[in-house]
N, CA, C and O atoms as a Tinker XYZ file with bonds, in Angstrom:
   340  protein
     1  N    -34.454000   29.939000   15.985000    73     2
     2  CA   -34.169000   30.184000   14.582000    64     1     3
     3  C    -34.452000   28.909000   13.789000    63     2     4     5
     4  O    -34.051000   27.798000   14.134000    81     3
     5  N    -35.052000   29.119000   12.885000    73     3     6
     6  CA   -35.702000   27.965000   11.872000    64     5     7
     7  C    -34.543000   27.321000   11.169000    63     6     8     9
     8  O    -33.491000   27.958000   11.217000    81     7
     9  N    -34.536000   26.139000   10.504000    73     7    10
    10  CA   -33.325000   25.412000   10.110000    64     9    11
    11  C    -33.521000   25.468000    8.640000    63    10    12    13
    12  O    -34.471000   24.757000    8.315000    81    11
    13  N    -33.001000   26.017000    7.723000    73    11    14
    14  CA   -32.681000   25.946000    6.479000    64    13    15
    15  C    -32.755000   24.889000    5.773000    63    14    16    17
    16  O    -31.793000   24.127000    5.674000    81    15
    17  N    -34.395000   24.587000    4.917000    73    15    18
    18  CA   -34.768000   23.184000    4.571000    64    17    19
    19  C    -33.355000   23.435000    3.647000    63    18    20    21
    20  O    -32.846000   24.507000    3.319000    81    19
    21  N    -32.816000   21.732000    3.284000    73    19    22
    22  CA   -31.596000   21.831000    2.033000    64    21    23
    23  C    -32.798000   20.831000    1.015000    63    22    24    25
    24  O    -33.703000   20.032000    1.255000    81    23
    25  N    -32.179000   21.423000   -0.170000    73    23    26
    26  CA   -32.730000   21.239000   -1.509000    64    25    27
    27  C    -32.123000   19.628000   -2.429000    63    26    28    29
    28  O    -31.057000   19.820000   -3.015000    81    27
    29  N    -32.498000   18.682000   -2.521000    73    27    30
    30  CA   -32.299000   17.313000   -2.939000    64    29    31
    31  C    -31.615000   17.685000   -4.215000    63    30    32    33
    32  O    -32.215000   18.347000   -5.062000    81    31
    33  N    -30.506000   17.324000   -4.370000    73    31    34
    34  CA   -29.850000   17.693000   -6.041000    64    33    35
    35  C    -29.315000   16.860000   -6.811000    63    34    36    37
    36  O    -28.979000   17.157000   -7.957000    81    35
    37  N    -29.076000   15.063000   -6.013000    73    35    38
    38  CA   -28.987000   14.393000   -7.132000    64    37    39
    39  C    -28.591000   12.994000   -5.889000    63    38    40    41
    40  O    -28.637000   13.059000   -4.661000    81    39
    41  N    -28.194000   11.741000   -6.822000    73    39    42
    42  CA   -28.353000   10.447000   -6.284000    64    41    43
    43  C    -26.732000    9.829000   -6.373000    63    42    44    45
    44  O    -26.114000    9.772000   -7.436000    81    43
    45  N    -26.353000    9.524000   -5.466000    73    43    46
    46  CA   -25.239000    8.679000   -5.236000    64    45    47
    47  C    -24.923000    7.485000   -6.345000    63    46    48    49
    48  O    -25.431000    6.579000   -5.684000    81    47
    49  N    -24.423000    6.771000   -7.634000    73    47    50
    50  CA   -25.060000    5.596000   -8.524000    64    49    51
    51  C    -23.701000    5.318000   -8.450000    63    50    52    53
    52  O    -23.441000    4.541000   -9.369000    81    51
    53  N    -22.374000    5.665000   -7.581000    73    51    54
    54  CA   -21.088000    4.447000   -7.530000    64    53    55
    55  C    -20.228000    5.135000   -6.857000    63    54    56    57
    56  O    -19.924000    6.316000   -7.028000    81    55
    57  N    -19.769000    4.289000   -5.968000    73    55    58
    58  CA   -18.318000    5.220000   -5.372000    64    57    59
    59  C    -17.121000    4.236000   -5.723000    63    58    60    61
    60  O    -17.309000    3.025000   -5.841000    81    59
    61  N    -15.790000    4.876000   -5.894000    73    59    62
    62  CA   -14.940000    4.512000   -6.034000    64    61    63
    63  C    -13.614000    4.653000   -4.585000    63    62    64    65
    64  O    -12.618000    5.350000   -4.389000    81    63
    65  N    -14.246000    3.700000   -3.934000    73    63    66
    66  CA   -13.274000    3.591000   -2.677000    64    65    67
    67  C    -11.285000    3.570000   -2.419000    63    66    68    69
    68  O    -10.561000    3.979000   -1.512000    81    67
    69  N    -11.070000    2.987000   -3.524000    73    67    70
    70  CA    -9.311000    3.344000   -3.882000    64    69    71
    71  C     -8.908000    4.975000   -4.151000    63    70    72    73
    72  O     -7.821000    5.552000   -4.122000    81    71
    73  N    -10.073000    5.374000   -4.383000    73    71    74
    74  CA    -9.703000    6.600000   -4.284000    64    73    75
    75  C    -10.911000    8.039000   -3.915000    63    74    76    77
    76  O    -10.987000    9.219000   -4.254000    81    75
    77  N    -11.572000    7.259000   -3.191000    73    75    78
    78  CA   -12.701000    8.401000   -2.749000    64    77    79
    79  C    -13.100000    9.057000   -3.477000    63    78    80    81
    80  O    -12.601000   10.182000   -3.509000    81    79
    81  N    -13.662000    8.891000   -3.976000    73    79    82
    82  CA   -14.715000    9.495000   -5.267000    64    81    83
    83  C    -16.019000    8.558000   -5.467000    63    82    84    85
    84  O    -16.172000    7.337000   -5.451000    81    83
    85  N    -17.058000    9.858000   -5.697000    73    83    86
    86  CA   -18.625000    9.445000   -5.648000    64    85    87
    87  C    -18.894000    9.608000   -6.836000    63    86    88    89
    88  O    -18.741000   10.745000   -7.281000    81    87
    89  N    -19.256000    8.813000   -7.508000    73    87    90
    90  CA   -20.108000    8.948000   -8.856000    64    89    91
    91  C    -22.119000    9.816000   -8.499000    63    90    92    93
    92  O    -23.152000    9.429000   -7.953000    81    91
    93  N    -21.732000   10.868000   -9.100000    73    91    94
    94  CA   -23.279000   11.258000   -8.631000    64    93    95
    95  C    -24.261000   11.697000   -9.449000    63    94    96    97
    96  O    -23.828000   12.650000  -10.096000    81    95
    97  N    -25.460000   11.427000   -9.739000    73    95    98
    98  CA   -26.410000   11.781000  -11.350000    64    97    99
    99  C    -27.328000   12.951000  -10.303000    63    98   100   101
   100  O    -27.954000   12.714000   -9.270000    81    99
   101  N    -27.194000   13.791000  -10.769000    73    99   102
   102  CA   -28.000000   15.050000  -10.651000    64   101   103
   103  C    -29.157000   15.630000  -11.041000    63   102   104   105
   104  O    -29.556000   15.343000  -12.170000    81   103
   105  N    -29.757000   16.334000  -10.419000    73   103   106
   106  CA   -30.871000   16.440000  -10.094000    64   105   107
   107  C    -31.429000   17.466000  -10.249000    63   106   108   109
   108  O    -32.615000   17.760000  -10.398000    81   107
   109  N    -29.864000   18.429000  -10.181000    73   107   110
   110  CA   -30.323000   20.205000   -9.983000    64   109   111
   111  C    -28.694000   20.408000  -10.380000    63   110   112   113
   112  O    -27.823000   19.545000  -10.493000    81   111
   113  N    -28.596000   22.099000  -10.574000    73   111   114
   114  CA   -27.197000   22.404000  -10.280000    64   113   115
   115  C    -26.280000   22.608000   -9.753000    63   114   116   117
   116  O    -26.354000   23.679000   -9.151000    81   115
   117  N    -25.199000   22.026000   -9.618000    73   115   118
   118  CA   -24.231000   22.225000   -8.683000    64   117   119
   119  C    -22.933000   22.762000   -8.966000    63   118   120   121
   120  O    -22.315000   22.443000   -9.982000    81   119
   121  N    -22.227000   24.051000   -7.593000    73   119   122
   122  CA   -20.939000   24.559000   -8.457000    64   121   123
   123  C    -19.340000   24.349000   -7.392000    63   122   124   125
   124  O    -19.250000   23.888000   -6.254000    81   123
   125  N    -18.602000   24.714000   -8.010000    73   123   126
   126  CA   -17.434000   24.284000   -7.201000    64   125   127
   127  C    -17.412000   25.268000   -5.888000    63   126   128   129
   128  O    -17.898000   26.393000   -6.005000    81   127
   129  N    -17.022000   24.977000   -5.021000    73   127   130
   130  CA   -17.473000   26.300000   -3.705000    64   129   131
   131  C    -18.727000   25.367000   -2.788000    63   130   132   133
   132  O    -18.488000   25.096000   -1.611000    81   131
   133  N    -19.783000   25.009000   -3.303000    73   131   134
   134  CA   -21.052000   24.366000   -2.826000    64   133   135
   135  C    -20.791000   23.729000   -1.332000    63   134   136   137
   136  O    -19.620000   23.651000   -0.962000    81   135
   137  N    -21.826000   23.275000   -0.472000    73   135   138
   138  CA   -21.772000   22.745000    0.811000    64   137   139
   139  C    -22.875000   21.346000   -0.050000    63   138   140   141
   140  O    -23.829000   21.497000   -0.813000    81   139
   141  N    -22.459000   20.511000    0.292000    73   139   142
   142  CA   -23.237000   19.732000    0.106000    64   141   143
   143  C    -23.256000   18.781000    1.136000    63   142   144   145
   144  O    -22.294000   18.758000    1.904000    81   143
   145  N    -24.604000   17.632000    1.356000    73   143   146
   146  CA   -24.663000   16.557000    2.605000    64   145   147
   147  C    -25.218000   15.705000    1.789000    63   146   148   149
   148  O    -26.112000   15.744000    0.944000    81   147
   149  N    -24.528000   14.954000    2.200000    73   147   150
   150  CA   -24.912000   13.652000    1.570000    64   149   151
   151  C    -25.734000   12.557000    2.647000    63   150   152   153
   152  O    -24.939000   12.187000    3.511000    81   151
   153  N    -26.642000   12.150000    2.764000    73   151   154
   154  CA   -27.622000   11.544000    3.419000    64   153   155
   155  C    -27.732000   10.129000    2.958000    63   154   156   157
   156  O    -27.865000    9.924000    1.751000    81   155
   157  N    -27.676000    8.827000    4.054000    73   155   158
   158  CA   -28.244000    7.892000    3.486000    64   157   159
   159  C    -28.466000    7.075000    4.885000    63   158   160   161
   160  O    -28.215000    7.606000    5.967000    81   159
   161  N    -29.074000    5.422000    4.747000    73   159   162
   162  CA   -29.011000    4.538000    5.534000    64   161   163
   163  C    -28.211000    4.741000    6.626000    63   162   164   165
   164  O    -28.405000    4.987000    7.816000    81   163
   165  N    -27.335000    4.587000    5.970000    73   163   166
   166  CA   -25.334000    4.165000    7.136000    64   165   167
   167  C    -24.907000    5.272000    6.366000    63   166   168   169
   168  O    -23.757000    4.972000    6.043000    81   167
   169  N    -25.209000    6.525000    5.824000    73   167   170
   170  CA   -24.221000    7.679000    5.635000    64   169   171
   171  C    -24.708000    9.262000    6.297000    63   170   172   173
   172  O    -25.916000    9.393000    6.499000    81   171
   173  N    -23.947000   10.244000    6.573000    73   171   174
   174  CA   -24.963000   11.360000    7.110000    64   173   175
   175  C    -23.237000   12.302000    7.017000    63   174   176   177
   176  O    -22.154000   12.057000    7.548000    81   175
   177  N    -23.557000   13.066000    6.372000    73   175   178
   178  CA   -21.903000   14.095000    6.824000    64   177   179
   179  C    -22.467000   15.219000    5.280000    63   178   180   181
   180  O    -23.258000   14.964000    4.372000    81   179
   181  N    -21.591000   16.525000    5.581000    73   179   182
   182  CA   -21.426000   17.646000    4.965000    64   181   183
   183  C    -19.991000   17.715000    4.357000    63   182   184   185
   184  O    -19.080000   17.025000    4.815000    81   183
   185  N    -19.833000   18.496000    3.399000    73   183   186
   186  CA   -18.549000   18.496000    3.044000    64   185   187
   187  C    -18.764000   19.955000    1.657000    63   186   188   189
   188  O    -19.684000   20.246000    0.892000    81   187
   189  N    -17.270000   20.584000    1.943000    73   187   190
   190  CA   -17.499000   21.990000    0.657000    64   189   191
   191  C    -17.233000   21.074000   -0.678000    63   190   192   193
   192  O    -16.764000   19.945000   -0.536000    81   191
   193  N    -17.531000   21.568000   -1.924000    73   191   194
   194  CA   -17.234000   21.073000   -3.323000    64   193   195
   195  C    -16.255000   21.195000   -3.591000    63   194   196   197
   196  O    -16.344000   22.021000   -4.500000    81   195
   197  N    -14.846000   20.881000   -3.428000    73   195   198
   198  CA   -13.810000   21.295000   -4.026000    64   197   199
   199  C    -13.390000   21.115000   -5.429000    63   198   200   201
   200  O    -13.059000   22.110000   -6.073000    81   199
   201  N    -13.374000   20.120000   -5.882000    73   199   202
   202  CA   -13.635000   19.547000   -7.378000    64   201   203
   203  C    -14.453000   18.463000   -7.807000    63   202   204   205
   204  O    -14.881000   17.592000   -7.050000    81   203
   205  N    -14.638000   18.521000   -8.884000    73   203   206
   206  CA   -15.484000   17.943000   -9.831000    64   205   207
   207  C    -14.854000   17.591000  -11.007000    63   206   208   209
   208  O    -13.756000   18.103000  -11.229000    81   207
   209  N    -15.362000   16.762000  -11.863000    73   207   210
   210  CA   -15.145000   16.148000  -13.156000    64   209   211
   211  C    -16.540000   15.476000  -13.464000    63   210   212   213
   212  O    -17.516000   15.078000  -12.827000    81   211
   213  N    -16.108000   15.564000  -14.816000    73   211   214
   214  CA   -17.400000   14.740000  -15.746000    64   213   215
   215  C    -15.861000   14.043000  -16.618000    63   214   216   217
   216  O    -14.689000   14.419000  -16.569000    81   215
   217  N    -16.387000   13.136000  -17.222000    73   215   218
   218  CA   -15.557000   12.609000  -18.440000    64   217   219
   219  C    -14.131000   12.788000  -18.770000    63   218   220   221
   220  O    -13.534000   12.783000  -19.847000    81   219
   221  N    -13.524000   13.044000  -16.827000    73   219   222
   222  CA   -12.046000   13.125000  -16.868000    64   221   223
   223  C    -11.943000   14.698000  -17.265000    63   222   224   225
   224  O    -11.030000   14.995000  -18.035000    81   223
   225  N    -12.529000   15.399000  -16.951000    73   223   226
   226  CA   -12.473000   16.807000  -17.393000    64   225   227
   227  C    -12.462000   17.805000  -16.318000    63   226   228   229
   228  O    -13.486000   18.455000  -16.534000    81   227
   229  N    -11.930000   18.261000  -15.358000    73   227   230
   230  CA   -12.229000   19.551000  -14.369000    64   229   231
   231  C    -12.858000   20.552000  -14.480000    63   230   232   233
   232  O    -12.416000   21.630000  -14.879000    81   231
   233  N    -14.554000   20.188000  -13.958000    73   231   234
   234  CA   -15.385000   21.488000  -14.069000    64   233   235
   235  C    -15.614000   22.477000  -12.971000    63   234   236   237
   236  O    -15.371000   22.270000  -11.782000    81   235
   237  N    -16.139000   23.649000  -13.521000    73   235   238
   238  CA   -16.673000   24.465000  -11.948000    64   237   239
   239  C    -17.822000   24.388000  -12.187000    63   238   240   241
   240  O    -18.291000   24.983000  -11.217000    81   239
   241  N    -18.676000   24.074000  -12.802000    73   239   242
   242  CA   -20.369000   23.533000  -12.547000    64   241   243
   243  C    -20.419000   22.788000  -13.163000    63   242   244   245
   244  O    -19.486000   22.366000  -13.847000    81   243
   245  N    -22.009000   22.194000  -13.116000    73   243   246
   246  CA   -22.483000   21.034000  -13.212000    64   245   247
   247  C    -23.890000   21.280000  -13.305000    63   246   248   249
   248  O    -24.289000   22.216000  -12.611000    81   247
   249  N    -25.005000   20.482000  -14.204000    73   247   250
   250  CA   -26.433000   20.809000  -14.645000    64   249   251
   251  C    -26.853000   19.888000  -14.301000    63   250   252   253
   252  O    -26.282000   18.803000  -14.197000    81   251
   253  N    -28.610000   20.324000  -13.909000    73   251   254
   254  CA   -29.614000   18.702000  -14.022000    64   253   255
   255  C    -29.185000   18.155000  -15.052000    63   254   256   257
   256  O    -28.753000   18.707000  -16.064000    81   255
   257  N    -29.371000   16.177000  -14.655000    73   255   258
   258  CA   -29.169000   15.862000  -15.969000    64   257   259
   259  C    -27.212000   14.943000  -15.704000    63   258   260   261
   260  O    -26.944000   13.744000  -15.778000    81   259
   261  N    -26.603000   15.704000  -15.514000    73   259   262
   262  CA   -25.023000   15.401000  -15.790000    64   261   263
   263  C    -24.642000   14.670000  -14.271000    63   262   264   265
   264  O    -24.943000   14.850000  -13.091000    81   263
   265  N    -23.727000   13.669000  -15.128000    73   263   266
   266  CA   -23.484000   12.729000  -13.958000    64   265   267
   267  C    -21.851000   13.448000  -13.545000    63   266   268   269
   268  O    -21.338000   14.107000  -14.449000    81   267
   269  N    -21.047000   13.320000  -12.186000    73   267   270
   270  CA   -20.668000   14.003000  -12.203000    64   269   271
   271  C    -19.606000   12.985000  -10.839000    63   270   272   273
   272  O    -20.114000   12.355000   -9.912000    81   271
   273  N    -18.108000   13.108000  -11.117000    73   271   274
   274  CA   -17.613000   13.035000   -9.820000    64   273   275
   275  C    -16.808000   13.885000   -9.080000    63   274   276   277
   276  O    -15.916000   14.622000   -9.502000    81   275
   277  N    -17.247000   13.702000   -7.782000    73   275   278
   278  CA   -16.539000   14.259000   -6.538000    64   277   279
   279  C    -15.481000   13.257000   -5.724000    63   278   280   281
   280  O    -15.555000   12.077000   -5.381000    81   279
   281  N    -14.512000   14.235000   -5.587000    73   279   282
   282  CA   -14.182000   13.528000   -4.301000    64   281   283
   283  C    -14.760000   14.196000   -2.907000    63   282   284   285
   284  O    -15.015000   15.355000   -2.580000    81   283
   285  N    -14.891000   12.273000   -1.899000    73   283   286
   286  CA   -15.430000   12.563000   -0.590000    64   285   287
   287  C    -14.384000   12.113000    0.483000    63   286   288   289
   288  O    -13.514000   11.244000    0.547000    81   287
   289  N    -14.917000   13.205000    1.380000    73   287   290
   290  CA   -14.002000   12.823000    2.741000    64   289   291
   291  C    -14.124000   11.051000    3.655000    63   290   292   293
   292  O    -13.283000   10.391000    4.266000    81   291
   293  N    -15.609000   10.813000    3.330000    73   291   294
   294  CA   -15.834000    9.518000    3.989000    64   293   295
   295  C    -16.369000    8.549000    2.501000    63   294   296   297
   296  O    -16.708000    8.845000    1.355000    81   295
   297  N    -16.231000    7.428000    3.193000    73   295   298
   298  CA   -17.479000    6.149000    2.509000    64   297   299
   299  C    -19.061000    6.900000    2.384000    63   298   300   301
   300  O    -19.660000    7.525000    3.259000    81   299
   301  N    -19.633000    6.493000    0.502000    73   299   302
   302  CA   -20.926000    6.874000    0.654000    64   301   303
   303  C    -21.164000    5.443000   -0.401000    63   302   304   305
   304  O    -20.257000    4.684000   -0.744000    81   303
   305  N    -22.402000    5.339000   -0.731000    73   303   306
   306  CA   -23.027000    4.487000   -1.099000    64   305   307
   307  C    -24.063000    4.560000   -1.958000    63   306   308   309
   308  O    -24.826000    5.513000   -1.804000    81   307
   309  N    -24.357000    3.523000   -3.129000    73   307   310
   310  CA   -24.921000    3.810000   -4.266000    64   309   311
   311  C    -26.576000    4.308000   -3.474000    63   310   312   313
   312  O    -26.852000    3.964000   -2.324000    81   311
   313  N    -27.214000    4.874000   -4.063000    73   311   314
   314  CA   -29.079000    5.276000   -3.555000    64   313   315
   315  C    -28.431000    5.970000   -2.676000    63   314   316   317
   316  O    -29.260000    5.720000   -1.801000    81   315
   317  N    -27.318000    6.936000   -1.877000    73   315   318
   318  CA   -27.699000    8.203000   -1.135000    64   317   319
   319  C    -28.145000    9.046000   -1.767000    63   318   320   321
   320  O    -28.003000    9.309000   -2.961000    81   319
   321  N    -29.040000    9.788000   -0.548000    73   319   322
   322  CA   -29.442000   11.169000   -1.376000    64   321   323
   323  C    -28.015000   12.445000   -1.089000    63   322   324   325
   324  O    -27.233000   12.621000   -0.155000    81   323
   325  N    -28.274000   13.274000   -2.711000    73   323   326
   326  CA   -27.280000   14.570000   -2.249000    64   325   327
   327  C    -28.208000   15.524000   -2.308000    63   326   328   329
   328  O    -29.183000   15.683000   -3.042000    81   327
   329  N    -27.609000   16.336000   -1.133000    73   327   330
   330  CA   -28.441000   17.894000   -0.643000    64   329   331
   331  C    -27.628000   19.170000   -0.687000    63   330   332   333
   332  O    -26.545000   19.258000   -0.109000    81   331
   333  N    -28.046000   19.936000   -1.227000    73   331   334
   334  CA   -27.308000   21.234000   -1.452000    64   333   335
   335  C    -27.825000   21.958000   -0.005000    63   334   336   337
   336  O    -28.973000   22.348000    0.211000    81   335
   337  N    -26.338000   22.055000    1.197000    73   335   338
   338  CA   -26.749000   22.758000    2.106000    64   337   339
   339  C    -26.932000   24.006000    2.441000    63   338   340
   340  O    -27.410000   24.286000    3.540000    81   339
């Protein structure tokens, strides 16, 4: 069975380690529910979307274009790529 290419949807540009959260500028759209993987150097893991914010605000989507944070289960790093799995 063939492996389900995942689709590049936006770039890692800050994490906030005191409290696990990825600052991420996007690429494509993304919604609350989502599988996403985050890929880099020293990073590689999957994780569901549980929430989001823009501008201190709780969204359930998100557009090309809008920078956007998540919280993550691990350490990621500015230049990962995000993949909608």
């Amino acid at each position: 069975m063939a492996e389900k290419k995942e689709k590049e949807i936006g770039k890692i540009f800050s994490y906030f380690s005191k409290i696990g959260v990825a600052a991420i500028k996007l690429t494509a759209g993304l919604k609350k529910g989502d599988t996403i993987h985050i890929k880099g150097a020293t990073t590689d893991f999957k994780q569901k979307v549980v929430s989001m914010q823009t501008e201190n605000k709780v969204i359930e989507s998100a557009k090309k274009g809008d920078d956007i944070g998540i919280k993550v289960k691990d350490r990621v790093r500015p230049n990962d790529k995000v993949y909608k799995a």
